[in-house]
N, C-alpha and C positions, 0 to 999 in steps of 0.2 A: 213527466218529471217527478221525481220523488221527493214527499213533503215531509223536511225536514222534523225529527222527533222532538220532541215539544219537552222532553224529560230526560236529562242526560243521566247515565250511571256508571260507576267507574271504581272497582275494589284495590287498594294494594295495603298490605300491611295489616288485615284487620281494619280499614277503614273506608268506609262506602260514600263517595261521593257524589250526592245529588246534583244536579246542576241545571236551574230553570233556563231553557233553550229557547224562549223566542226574540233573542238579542234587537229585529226588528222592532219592538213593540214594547222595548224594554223589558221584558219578561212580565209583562202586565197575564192577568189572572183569568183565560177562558175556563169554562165548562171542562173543557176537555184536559188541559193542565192540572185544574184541580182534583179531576179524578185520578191522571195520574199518579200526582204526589202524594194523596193519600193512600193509592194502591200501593206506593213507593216503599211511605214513612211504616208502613204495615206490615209488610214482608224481610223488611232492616229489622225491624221491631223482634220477627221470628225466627229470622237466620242467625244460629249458633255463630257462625263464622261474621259475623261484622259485631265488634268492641265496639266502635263509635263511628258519628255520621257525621259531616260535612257537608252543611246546604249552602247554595252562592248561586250565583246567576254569570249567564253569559255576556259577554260583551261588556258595555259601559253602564249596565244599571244591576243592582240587586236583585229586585223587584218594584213598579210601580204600584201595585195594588190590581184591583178589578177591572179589567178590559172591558172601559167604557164605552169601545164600538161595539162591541157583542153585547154589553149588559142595555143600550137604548135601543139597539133594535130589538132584541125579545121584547123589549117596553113595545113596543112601537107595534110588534106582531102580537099584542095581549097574550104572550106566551106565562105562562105562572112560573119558570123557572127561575128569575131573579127573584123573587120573594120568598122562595126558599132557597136559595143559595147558600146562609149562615147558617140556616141545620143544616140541611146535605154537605157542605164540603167544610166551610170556613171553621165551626166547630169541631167540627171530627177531625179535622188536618190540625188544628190548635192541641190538642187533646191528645193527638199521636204524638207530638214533638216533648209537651210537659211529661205524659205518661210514658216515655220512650223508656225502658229498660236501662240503656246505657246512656255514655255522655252523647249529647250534640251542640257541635260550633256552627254558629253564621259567621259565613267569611262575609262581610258585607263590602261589595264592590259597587261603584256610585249609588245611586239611589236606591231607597229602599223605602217606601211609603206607604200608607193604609195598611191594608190587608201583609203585604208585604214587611213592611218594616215589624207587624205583630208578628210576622211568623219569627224574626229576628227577635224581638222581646220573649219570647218564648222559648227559645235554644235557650243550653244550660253554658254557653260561654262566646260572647259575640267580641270578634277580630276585625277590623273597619281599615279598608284601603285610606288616605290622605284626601282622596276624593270623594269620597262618599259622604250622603247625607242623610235624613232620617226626617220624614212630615207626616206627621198628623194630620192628612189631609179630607176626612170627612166630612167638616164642616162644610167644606168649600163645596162642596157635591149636596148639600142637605142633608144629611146625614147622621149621625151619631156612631162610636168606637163598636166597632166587632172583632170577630177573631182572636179574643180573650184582649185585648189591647187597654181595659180598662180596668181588668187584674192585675196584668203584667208590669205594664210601666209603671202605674204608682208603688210596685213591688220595688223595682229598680232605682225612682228616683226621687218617689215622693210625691202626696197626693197634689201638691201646690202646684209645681213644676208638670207635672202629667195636665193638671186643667190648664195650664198657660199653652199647653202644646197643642193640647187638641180643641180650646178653645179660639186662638188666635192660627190655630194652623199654621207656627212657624217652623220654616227650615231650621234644622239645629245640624250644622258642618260637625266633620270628622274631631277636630280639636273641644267643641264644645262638649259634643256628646262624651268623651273622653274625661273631660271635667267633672261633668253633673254628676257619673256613673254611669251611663247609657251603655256605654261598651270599656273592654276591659283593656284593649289596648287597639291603637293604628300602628298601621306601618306603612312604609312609600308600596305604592298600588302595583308596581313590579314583585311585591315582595308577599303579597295578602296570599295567592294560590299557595306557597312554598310554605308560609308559618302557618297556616292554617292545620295542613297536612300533617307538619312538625308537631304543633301540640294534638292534632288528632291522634298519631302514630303512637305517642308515649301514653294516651289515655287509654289505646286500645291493647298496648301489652301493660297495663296497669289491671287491679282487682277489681274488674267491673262487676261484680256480683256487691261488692262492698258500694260503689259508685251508685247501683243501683239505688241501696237503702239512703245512701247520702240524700238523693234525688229528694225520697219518699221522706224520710224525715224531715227535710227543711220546705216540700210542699204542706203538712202537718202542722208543723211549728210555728209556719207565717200567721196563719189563722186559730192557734189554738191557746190555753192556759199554760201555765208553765208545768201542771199535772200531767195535761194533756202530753206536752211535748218531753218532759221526761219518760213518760211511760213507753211513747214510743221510741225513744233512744235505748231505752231500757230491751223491748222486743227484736228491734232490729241487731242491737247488740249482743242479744245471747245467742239470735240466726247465725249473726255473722261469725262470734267465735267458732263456732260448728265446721266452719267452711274449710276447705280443702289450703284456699288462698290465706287466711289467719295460720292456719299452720306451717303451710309454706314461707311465708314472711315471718314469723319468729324464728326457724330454721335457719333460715338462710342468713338474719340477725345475729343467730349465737355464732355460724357459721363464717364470719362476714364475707358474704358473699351477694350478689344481685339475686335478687327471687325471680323466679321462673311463674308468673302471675297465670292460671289457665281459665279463670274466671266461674270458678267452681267450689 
């Protein structure tokens, strides 16, 4: 019998669809997943032809995090691969998605927890089905935040709110998360695969060369003086006049006409 691929992939439009495959297991986090996805989010990263990425998961959950039947038996076999799990994969798969060149959305379809729900704090635009939810669930395992989860969210929603989350390790539903700023919009869970696509589709014939510095400026700016963040508004700004895309969009401005975006 042939074992179903653990990392789905899927292009239309300029837009590459990741989709975590083990709907059995809720898309919880092996070894073998994680390498895929970072082999994934790396090759998206260098393919001219994919504008933007869309990661979701299969079936009824997003992601639940680290697949705790695999991570206690290596416990259990004194294997050393859990304890480096968060540099080999959890960091560098973090790190692909912030540093990703172009845009990426989380469609986030039910659950999305730990490790998982960070990879969602991390995307530059998160879409949540009506059912879906979102846990901080470290605690509850011993644990403490990885997977950038402890940059990200207080980015998102604020340092107070982020320690209630993954202090008390509560479910925060689709409407809430929606409130506090978690994600930027739900829609009924028939509908998340179609808008996702939609806003993916218009990112990827948009100036993703300009989306790029957008990224890169406002990772700069969270952390830095107002010197700091104008100088690099300043740099990315005399790049971006240079570009093929800035000239094409005021053209087609005097023109009035749609610009033809090549990301160049």
């Amino acid at each position: 019998m042939t074992t179903p691929d653990v990392l789905l992939t899927a292009d239309a439009e300029g837009v590459r669809t990741l989709t975590l495959n083990r709907p059995e297991a809720y898309n919880s986090l092996t070894v073998e997943l994680k390498e895929r996805l970072l082999a994934e989010l790396r090759a998206a990263a260098d393919d001219a032809d994919v504008r933007a990425i869309v990661l979701t998961g299969a079936g009824k959950a997003f992601c639940a995090g680290q697949d705790l039947k695999e991570h206690v038996g290596l416990l259990q076999a004194n294997d050393p691969a859990p304890l480096h799990t968060v540099s080999d994969h959890y960091n560098p798969i973090v790190k692909a998605i912030v540093d990703m060149p172009k845009p990426v959305i989380a469609a986030v379809n039910g659950t999305a927890a730990g490790a998982g729900a960070a990879f969602a704090y991390a995307s530059d635009l998160r879409i949540a089905a009506e059912s879906s939810s979102f846990l901080m669930a470290f605690a509850n395992v011993g644990l403490g935040p990885d997977s950038g989860a402890s940059w990200t969210l207080q980015r998102l929603i604020g340092l107070g709110r982020a320690a209630e989350l993954m202090l008390l390790a509560r479910t925060v539903d689709s409407a809430e998360a929606q409130r506090i700023g978690l994600v930027g919009e739900v829609v009924p869970d028939e509908e998340l695969a179609a808008r996702a696509q939609t806003v993916a589709a218009k990112l990827a014939a948009g100036p993703t060369v300009a989306y790029s510095k957008i990224k890169h400026v406002l990772a700069i700016s969270a952390q830095s003086s107002l010197d700091e963040a104008l100088a690099a508004e300043d740099e990315a700004q005399t790049a971006l006049g240079a570009t093929a895309d800035h000239t094409e969009a005021v053209e087609a401005f005097v023109g009035k006409r749609k610009p033809n975006f090549q990301g160049k």
